[in-house]
C-alpha positions in Angstrom: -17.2 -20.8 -0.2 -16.1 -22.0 3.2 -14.1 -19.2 4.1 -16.9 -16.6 3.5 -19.0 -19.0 5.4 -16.3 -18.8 8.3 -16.4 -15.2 8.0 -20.2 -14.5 8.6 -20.0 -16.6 11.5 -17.8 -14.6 13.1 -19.0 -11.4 11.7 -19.4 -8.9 14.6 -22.3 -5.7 14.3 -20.5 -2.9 13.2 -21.6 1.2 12.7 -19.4 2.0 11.0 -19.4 0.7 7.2 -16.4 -1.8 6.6 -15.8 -4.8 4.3 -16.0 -8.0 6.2 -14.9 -10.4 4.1 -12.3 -9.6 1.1 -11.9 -13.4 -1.7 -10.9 -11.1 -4.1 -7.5 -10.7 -2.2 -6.9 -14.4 -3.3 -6.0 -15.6 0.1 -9.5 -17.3 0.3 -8.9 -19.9 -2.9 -12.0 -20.9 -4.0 -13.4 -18.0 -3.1 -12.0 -15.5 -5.5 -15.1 -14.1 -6.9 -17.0 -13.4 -3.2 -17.4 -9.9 -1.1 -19.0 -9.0 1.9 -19.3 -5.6 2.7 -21.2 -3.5 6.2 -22.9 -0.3 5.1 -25.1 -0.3 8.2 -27.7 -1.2 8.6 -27.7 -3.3 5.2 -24.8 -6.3 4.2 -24.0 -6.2 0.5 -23.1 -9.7 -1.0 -20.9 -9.1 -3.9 -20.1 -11.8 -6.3 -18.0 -11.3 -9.6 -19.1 -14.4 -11.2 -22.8 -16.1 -11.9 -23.6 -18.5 -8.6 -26.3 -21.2 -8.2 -29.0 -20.2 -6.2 -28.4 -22.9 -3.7 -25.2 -21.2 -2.9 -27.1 -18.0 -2.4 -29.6 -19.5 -0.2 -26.6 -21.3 2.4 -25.3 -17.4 2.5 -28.2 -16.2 3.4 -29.2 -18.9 5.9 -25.5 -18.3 7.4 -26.4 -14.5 7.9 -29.9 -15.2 9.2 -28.3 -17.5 12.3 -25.9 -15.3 12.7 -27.9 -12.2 13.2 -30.4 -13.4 15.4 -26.8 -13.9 17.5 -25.6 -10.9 17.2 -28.8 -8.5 16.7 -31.7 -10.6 18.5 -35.1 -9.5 17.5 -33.7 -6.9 14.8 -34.5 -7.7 10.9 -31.4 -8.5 8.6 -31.2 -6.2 5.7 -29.0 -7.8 2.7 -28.4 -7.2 -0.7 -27.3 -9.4 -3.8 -25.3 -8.0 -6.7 -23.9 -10.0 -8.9 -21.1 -8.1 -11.5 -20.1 -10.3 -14.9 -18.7 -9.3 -18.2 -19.2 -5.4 -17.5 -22.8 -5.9 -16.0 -24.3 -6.1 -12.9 -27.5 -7.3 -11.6 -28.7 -5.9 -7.8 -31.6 -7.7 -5.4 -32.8 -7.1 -2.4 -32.8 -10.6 -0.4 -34.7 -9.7 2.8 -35.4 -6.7 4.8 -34.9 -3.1 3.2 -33.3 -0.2 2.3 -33.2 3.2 4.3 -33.9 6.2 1.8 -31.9 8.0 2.1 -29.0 5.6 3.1 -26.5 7.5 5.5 -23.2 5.4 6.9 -20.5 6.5 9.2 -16.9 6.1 9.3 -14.8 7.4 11.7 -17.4 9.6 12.7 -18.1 10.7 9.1 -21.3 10.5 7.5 -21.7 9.8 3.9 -24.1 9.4 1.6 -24.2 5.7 0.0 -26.8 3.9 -2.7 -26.3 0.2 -2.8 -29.1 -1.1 -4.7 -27.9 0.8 -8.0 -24.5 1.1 -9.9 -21.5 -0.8 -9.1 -20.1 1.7 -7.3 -21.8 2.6 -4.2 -20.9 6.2 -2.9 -18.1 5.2 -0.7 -14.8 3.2 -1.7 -14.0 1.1 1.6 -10.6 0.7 0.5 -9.6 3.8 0.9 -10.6 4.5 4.1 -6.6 4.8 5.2 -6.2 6.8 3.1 -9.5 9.0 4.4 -7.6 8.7 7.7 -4.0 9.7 6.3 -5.8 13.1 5.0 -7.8 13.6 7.9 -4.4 13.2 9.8 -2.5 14.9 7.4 -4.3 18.6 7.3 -4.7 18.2 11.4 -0.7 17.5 11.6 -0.7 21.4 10.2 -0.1 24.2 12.8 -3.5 25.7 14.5 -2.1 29.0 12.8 -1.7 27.4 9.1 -4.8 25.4 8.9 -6.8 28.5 7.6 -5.1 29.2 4.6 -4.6 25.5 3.8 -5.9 24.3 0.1 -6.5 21.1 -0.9 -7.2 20.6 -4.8 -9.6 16.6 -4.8 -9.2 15.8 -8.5 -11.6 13.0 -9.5 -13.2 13.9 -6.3 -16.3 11.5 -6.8 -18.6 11.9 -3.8 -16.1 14.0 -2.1 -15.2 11.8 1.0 -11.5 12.9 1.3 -12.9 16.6 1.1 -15.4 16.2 3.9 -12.4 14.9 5.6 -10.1 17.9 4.9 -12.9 20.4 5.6 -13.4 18.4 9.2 -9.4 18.4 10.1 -9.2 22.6 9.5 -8.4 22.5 6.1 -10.1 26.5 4.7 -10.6 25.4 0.8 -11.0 22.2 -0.7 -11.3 22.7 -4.8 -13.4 19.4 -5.9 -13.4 18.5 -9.9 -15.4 15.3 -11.4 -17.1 15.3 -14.6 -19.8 13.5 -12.7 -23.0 16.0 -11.8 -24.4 13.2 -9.8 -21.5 12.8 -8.2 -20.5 15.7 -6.8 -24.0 16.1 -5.9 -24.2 13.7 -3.1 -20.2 15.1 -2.3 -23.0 18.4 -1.4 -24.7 16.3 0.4 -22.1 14.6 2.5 -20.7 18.2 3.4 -23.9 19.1 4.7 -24.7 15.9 6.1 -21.6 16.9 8.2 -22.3 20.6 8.9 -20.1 21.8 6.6 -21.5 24.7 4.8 -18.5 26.5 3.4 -15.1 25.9 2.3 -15.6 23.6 -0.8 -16.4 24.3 -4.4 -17.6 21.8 -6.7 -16.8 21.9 -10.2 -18.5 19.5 -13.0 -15.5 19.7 -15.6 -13.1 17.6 -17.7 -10.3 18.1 -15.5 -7.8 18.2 -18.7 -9.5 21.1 -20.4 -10.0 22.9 -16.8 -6.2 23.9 -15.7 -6.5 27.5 -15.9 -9.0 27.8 -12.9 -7.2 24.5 -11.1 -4.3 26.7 -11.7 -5.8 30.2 -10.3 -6.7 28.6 -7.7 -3.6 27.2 -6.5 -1.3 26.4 -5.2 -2.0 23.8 -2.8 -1.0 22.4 0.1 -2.3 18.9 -0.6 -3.4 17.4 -3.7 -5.5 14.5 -4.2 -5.1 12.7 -7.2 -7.8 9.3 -7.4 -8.5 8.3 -11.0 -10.4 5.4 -12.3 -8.0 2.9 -13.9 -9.5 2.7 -16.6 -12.9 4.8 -17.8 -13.6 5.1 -21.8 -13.7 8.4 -22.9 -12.5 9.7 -19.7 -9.4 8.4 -18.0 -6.8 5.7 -19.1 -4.5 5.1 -16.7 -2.0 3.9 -19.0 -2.3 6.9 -21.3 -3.6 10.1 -19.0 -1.9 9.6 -15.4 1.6 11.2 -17.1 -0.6 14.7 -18.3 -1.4 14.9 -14.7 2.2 13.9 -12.8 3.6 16.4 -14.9 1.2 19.4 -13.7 1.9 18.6 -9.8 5.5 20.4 -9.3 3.3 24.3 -10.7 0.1 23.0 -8.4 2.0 22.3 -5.3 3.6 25.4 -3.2 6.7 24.8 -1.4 6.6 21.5 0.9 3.3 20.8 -0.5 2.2 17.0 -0.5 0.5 15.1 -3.6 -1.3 11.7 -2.6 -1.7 9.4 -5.8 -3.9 6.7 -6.1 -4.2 3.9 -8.5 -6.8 0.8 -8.2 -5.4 -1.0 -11.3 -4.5 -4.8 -10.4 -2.3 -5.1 -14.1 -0.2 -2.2 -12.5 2.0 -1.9 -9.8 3.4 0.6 -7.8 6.3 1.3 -10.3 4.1 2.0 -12.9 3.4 5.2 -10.5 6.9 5.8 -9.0 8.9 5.0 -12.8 6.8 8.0 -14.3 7.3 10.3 -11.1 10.7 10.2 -11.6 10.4 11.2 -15.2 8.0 13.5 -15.4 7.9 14.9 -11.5 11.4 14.3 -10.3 11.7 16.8 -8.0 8.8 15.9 -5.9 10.3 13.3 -3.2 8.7 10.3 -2.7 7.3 9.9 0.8 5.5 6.8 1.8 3.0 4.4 0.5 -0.4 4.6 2.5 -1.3 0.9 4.2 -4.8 -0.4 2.7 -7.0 -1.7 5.4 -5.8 -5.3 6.8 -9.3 -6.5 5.4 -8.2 -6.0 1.9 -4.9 -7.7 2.1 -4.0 -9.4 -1.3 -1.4 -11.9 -2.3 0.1 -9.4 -4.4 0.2 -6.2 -2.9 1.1 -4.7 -6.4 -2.5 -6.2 -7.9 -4.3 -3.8 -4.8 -5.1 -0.7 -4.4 -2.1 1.8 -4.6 -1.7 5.4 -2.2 1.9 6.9 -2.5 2.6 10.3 -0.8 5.0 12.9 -2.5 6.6 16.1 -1.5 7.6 18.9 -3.0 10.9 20.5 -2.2 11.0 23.3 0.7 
């Protein structure tokens, strides 16, 4: 575990949250299994496999020493999960965690939860493609932005909304099946002053397209799926229902950003089915993941391709 090692040594304070160290890129052999992540002011020590408690205690000797370097006289907050075989087990090593637990990001605030569930409230590696919609809806003329829609599908905790909403965009439609979810996305709108302009619906999107449809069409639409969630998403199986939607959804030089976090598919698994099922909806770009999370494979990362639709 060297390179992690390395890694905290060199860590710098950050306010903004951010991964530090990334083994599950596979540039780090030996450390495969290991992930650091910043959600200020805790660290969050991710390991996929079991580990000895020896190797726990090193880690956490490494980040004592090197936050009395870099944050003399303030306590260290860190957290331990460890995810195996579909479970996860979460302690708190030393220090604590603020309730509730607010990070930034590019000026953002979000709502995040670290010491429950394997996924946290905000996916740091898609903060590019945070930035790219941000960018995106700002790119638009001062005298378009207020009719601009954006439709989030599998909107979560609504970052790239928040986003939207902040660069002028005047509707964002948000759909996850999660309550929960798209109850903090509430919160993170008001945590950022934003008090209109959204809508939150807790629906399967596939049984839902007559109101995504009324309320079209859209300028931008997000699509960010899990890979692979029983009962609810299969990327193998469901991502077609949805490409072949987006030409109806999208009005004339509309955009469509499509993720896909799936290492056992690449990005022609995306682009193969586009040009089936979508083909008149150009392809664009693919969106850069954060240098952090660079992977000897960058068809086994996370995928964000930009389309277009004609005129």
């Amino acid at each position: 575990m060297q390179a992690l090692l390395d890694a905290i040594a060199a860590m710098e304070p950050s306010t903004d949250a951010r991964r530090i160290f990334h083994g599950r890129g596979g540039l780090h052999p030996g450390c495969e299994h290991w992930v650091l992540d910043a959600y200020p002011p805790v660290l969050l020590l991710t390991s996929f496999q079991p580990v000895e408690e020896a190797d726990l205690a090193s880690i956490g000797a490494a980040l004592a020493q090197r936050w009395q370097q870099v944050a003399p006289g303030q306590p260290l907050h860190w957290v331990f999960q460890c995810r195996h075989e579909g479970r996860s087990e979460t302690r708190l090593m030393a220090g604590s965690v603020p309730e509730p637990h607010v990070v930034n990001e590019n000026g953002t605030r979000y709502r995040v939860h670290v010491l429950k569930g394997q996924n946290h409230g905000l996916f740091l590696d898609m903060a590019e493609g945070r930035r790219w919609v941000r960018a995106h809806v700002a790119a638009h003329p001062e005298r378009e932005r207020p009719g601009l829609k954006v439709l989030n599908l599998f909107a979560y905790t609504c970052a790239f909304s928040v986003v939207a909403r902040q660069a002028g965009a005047k509707q964002v439609l948000n759909l996850d099946m999660s309550q929960g979810a798209l109850a903090i996305g509430q919160q993170n709108h008001q945590l950022n002053e934003i008090s209109e302009g959204a809508s939150f619906l807790a629906h399967d999107i596939f049984s839902t397209w007559g109101k995504i449809t009324r309320g079209g069409p859209y300028h931008l639409i997000i699509v960010d799926p899990p890979s692979y969630q029983k009962g609810s998403f299969v990327a193998t199986k469901d991502y077609a229902k949805l490409m072949r939607r987006l030409p109806d959804l999208l009005r004339p030089g509309g955009h469509a950003l499509l993720c896909l976090n799936a290492p056992e598919l690449g990005q022609d698994f995306l682009q193969d089915q586009m040009r089936a099922l979508a083909p008149e909806l150009e392809f664009v770009e693919r969106v850069a993941n954060p240098a952090v999370f660079a992977d000897v494979s960058p068809e086994r990362s996370l995928k964000v391709l930009v389309y277009r639709a004609p005129g």
